[in-house]
C-alpha positions in Angstrom: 45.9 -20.9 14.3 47.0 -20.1 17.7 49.9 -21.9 19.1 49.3 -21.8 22.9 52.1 -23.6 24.2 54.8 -21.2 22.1 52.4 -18.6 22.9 52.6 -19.3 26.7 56.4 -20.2 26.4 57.3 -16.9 24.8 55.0 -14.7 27.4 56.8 -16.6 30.3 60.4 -16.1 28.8 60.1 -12.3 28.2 58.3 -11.5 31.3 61.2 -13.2 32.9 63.7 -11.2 31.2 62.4 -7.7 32.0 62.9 -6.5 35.4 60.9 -3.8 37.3 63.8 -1.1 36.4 63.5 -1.9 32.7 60.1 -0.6 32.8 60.1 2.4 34.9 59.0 0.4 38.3 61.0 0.5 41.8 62.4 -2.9 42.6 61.9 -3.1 46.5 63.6 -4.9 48.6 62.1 -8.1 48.6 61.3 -9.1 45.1 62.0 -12.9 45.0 60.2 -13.1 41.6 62.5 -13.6 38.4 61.6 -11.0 36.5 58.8 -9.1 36.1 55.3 -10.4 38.3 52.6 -11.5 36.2 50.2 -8.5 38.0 53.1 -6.0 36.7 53.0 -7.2 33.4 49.3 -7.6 33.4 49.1 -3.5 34.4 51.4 -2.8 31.7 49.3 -4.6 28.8 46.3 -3.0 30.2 44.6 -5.8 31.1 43.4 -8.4 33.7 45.9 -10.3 35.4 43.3 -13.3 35.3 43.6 -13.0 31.7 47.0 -12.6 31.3 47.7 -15.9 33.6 46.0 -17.9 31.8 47.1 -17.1 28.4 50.7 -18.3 30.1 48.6 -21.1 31.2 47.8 -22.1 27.5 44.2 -21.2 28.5 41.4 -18.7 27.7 40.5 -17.5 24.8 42.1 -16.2 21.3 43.8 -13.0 22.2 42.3 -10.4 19.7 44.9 -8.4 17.7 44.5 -5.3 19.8 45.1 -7.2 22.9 48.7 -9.1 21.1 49.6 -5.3 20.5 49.1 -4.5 23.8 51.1 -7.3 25.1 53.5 -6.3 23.0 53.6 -2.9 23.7 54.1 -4.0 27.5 56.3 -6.3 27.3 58.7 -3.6 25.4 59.1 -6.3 22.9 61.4 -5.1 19.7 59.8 -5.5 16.0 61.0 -9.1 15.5 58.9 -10.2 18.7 56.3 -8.8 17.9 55.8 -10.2 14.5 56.6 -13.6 16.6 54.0 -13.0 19.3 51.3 -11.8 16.8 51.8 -15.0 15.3 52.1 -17.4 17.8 48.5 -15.7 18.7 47.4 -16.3 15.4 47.4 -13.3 13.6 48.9 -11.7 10.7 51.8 -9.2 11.8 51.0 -5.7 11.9 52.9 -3.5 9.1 56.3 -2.1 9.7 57.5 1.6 8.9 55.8 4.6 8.8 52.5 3.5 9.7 53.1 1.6 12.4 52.3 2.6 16.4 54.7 -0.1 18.3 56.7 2.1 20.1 60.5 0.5 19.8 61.8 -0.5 23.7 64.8 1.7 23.1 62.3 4.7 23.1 60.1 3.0 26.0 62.9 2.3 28.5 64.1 6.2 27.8 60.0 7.5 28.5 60.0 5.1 31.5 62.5 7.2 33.1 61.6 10.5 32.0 58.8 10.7 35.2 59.5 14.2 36.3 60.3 15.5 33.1 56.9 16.3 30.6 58.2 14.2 27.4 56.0 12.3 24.5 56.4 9.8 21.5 54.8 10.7 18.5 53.9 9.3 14.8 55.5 11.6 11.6 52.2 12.5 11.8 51.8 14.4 15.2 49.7 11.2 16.4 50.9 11.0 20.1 51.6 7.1 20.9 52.9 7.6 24.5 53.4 10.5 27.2 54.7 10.6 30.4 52.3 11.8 33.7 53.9 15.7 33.4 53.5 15.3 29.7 49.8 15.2 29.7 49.8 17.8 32.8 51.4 19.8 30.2 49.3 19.5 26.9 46.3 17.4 28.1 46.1 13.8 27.3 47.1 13.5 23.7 46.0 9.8 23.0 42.3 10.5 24.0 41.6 11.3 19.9 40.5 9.3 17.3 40.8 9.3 13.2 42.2 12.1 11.8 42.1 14.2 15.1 44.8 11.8 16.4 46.8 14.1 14.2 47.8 17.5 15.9 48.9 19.2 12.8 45.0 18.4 11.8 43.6 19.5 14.4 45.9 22.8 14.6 43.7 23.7 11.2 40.6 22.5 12.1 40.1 23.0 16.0 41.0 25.8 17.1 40.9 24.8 20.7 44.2 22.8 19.2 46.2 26.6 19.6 44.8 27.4 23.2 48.3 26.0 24.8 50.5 28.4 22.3 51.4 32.5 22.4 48.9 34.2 20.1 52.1 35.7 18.4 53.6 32.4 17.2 50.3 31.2 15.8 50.8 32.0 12.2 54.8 30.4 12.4 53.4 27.4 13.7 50.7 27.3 10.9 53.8 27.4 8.2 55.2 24.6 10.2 52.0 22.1 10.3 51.7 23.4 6.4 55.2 22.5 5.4 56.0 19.4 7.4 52.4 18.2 5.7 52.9 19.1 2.2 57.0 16.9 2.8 55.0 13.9 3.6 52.6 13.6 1.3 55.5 14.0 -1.2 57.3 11.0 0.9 54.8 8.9 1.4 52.8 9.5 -1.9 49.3 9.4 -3.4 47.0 7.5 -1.6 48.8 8.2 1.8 47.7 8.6 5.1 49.3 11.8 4.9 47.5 12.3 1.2 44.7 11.6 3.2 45.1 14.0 5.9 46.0 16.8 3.8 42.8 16.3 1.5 40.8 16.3 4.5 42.6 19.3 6.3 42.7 21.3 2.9 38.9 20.6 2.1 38.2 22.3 6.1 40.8 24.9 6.6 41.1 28.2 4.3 44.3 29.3 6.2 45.7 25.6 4.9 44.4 26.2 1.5 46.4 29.6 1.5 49.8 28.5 2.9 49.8 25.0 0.9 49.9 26.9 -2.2 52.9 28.7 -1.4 54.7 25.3 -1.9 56.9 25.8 1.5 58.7 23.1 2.8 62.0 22.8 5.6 60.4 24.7 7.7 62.3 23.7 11.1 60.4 24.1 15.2 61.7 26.7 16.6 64.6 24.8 19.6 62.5 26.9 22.3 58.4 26.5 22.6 56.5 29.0 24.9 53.3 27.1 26.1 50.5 29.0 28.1 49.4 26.6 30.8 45.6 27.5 32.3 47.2 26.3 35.4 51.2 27.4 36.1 50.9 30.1 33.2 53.4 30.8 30.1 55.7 28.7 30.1 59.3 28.4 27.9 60.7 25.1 27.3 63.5 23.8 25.3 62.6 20.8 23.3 65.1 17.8 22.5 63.8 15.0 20.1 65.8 11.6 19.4 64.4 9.6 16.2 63.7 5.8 16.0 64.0 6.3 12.0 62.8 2.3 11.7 59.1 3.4 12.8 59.8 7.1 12.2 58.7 7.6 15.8 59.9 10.5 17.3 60.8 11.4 21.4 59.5 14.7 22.4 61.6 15.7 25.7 60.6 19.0 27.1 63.0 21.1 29.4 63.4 23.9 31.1 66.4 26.2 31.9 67.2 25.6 35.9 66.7 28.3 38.0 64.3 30.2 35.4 61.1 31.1 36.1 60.0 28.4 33.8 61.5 25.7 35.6 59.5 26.5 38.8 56.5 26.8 37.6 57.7 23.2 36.0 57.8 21.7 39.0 54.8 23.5 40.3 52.6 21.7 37.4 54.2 18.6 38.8 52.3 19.0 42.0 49.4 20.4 40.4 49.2 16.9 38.5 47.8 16.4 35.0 44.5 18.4 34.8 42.0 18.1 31.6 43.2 21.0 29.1 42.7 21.8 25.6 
């Protein structure tokens, strides 16, 4: 049952404690407001700010789970309060671990500030949770897929538009990458998985899968320097730096380029160009 006076309690108190820097928005100089304003919060929950007022008004209607994880999600709240929130809304906590998508606020507040700078949070499974605005003007809007296309390593062996962004010539390095890092978590996670699953699917759909699964690889490591081939800037080559939230096994993908380079310009010309629809 929901508790709407803890419910609205709690939104109030958390809004309150986040201010505009902790979420990647410019303070100005005449913010009265404690905290964060309940349109700022209500943009970064992805909803209404009608809706969102009155839930701190201990009105409207039962939040639905997707809209608690939202809120959550906004509200850069850590595990703990979101198990608290999705409770005082009524509703069973979602899991911990591997399989869950609340991205930590540790890993938020970094993305928040990463706005010229293409960067991405992404599941053990290559499901992309988060990007910045150069990160999808770099490899297209990553969150737009659903079921077992959310998966890039999937989609690498069963789309082929999935390669368009990479050099022809590391193609087949890449595959023994997907392939290995694949076959490691189904071992990890075991039968029954949603990596199990993934493979079964993948395997049952790619031959070139099939072939490099049964060569039992695994430890295959990225290569520290990725060439992408924009349809925009052109090729690009960009250093990539990850940091780990090992309680959701999220990871931060932080793309860079050596200053001065050729790369870096065309960087920064990608940055005007603005995120356009690629593969």
């Amino acid at each position: 049952m929901i508790d709407r006076p803890g419910l609205a309690g709690f939104l109030r108190s958390r809004r309150h404690a986040l201010q505009p820097q902790d979420v990647g928005l410019p303070r100005g100089a005449r913010r009265r407001t404690e905290g964060l304003r309940r349109e700022e919060v209500a943009a970064l929950c992805h909803m209404s700010t009608d809706y969102y007022a009155r839930l701190e008004r201990e009105r409207g209607p039962q939040p639905s789970e997707q809209m608690v994880a939202s809120i959550a999600q906004g509200l850069h709240l850590t595990l703990d309060e979101r198990d608290h929130l999705f409770r005082l809304a009524g509703h069973r906590p979602p899991v911990r671990g591997s399989l869950g998508e609340h991205v930590g606020p540790g890993l938020l507040r970094i993305l928040d500030r990463l706005v010229d700078t293409p960067a991405e949070v992404v599941t053990e499974l290559g499901e992309t949770l988060r990007q910045t605005p150069l990160g999808v003007a770099l490899t297209g809007d990553q969150s737009r897929f659903t079921g077992p296309d959310r998966s890039l390593g999937y989609r690498w062996f069963t789309d082929p538009a999935a390669r368009s962004l990479y050099r022809p010539q590391d193609h087949a390095s890449l595959s023994r990458l997907y392939a290995s890092h694949l076959r490691q978590l189904v071992t990890l996670r075991g039968p029954g998985s949603r990596a199990a699953q993934l493979a079964d699917l993948a395997l049952a759909r790619s031959e070139e899968l099939r072939t490099l699964w049964e060569r039992h690889e695994v430890g295959v490591r990225p290569d520290d320097v990725k060439h992408f081939v924009h349809p925009q800037v052109g090729p690009l080559e960009l250093q990539c730096q990850t940091l780990l939230d090992p309680e959701q096994s999220h990871r931060l993908l932080v793309y860079t380029a050596v200053p001065g380079s050729e790369s870096h310009e065309r960087l920064q010309l990608l940055a005007v160009v603005g995120a356009q629809p690629v593969g």
